[in-house]
C-alpha positions in Angstrom: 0.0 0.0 0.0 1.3 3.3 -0.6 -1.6 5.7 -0.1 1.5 8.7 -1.1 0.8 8.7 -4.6 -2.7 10.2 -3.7 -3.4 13.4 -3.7 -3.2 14.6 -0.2 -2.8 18.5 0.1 -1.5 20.6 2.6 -4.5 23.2 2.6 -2.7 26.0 4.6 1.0 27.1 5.4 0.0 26.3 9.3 -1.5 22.8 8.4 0.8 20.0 10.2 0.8 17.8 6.8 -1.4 16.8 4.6 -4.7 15.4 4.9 -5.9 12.5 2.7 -9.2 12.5 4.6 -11.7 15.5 4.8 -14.8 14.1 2.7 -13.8 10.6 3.8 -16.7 7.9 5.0 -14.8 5.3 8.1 -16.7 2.5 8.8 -16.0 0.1 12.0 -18.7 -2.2 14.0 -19.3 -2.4 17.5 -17.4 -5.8 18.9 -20.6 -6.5 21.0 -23.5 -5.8 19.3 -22.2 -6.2 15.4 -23.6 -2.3 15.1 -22.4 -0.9 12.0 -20.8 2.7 12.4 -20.3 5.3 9.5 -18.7 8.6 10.3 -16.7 11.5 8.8 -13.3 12.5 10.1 -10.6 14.1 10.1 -7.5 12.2 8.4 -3.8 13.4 8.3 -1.3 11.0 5.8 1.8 10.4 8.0 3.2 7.5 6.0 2.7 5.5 2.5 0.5 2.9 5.2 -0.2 5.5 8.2 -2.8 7.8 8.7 -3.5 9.7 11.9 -7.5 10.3 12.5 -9.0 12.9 14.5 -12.2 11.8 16.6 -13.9 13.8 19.2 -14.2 11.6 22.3 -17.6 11.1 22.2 -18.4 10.6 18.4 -19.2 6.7 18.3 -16.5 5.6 16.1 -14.1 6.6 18.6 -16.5 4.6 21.4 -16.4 1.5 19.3 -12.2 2.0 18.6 -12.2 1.9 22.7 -13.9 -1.0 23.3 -11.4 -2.9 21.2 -9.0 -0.9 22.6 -9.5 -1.9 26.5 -9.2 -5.5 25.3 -5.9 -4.7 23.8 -7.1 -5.4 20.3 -6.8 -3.5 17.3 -10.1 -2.3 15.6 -10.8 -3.3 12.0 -11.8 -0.3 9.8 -12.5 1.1 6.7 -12.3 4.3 4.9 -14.0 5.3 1.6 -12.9 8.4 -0.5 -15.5 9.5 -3.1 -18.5 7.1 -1.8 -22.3 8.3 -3.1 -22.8 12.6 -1.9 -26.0 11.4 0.0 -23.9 8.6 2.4 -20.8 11.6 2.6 -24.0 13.7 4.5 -25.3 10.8 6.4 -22.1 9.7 7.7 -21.8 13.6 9.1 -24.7 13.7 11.1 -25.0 12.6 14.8 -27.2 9.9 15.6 -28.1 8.2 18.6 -25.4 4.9 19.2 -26.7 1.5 18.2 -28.1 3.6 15.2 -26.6 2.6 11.5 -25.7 5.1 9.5 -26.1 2.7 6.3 -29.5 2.2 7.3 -30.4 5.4 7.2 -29.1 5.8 4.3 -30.7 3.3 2.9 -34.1 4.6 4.3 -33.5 7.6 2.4 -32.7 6.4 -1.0 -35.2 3.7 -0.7 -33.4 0.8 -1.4 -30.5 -0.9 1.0 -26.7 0.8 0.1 -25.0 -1.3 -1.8 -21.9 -3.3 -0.4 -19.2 -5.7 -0.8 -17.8 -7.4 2.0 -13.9 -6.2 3.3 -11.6 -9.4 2.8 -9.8 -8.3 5.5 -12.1 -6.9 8.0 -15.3 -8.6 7.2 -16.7 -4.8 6.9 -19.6 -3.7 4.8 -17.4 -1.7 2.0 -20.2 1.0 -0.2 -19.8 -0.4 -3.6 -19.4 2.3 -5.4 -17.0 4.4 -3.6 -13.8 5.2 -5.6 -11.3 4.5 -3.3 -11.5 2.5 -0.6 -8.8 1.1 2.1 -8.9 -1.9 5.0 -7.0 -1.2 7.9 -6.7 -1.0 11.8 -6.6 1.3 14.6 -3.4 0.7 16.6 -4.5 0.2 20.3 -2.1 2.3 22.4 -0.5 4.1 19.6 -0.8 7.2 18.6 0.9 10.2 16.6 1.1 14.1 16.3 -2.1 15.2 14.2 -3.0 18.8 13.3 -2.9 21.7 13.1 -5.5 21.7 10.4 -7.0 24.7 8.8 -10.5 25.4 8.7 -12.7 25.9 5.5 -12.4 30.1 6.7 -8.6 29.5 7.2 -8.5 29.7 10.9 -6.9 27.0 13.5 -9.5 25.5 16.2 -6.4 23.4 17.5 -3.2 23.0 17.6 -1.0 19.5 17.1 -2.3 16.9 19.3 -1.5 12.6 19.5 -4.1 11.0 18.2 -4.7 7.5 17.3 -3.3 5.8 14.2 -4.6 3.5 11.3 -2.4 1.1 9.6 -3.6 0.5 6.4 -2.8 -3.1 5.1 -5.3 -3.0 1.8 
């Protein structure tokens, strides 16, 4: 894998690299319930197979990533670039946990999303996206992320360590 010969820019002078990941789809599932998660985040390329992720602590993709995490197990994942407009605004929304983003999706195109399954991770992959990657969050790992500019060009945040993904497909 060498996700480097994407285009990732640096958007800003400021920015702390560049960011592969800012219309991005990442999918995990919940290790006890089998809930499907979709959400939109923040993603920084560090390396041709690292990415750093930023996740407020209460969004539940970072909730599932902990639960793997206090069993000392990596958590599968998967992260779409240039999936279906309509799944890009679903994945952005809040929605209570336990609730699947594909489903709503689905509820809202009126027919089920589309999806092949990961060979690596056993995730629900949209069919149609253009890219997409299989990876893992590293428990206990993490790397400097940020800053990262705004749309308006200001910085919310400095550099902080947040976790990592090692991509493996």
């Amino acid at each position: 894998v060498d996700l480097l010969k994407f285009p990732a820019p640096r958007f800003h002078d400021g920015d702390g690299g560049r960011y592969i990941g800012t219309g991005d789809c990442l999918i995990n599932a919940d290790p006890d319930s089998g809930f499907i998660n979709a959400g939109t985040y923040r993603i920084q390329l560090h390396e041709n197979n690292l990415l750093g992720l930023w996740m407020s602590p209460g969004q539940d993709g970072r909730l599932i990533c902990a639960k793997y995490w206090q069993q000392g197990k990596s958590c599968p994942v998967v992260v779409t670039f240039g999936q279906d407009p309509l799944l890009f605004l679903v994945a952005g929304q809040s929605m209570p946990y336990g609730l699947s983003e594909f489903d709503y999706y689905g509820g809202l195109r009126g027919a089920p999303i589309d999806v092949i399954c990961g060979e690596l991770t056993g995730l629900p992959i949209p069919a149609y996206a253009e890219i997409a990657i299989e990876g893992e969050f590293l428990p206990g790992q993490g790397k400097e992320e940020g800053a990262f500019s705004e749309w308006a060009g200001y910085y919310a945040s400095g550099e902080k360590m947040e976790p990592l993904i090692k991509v493996h497909r």
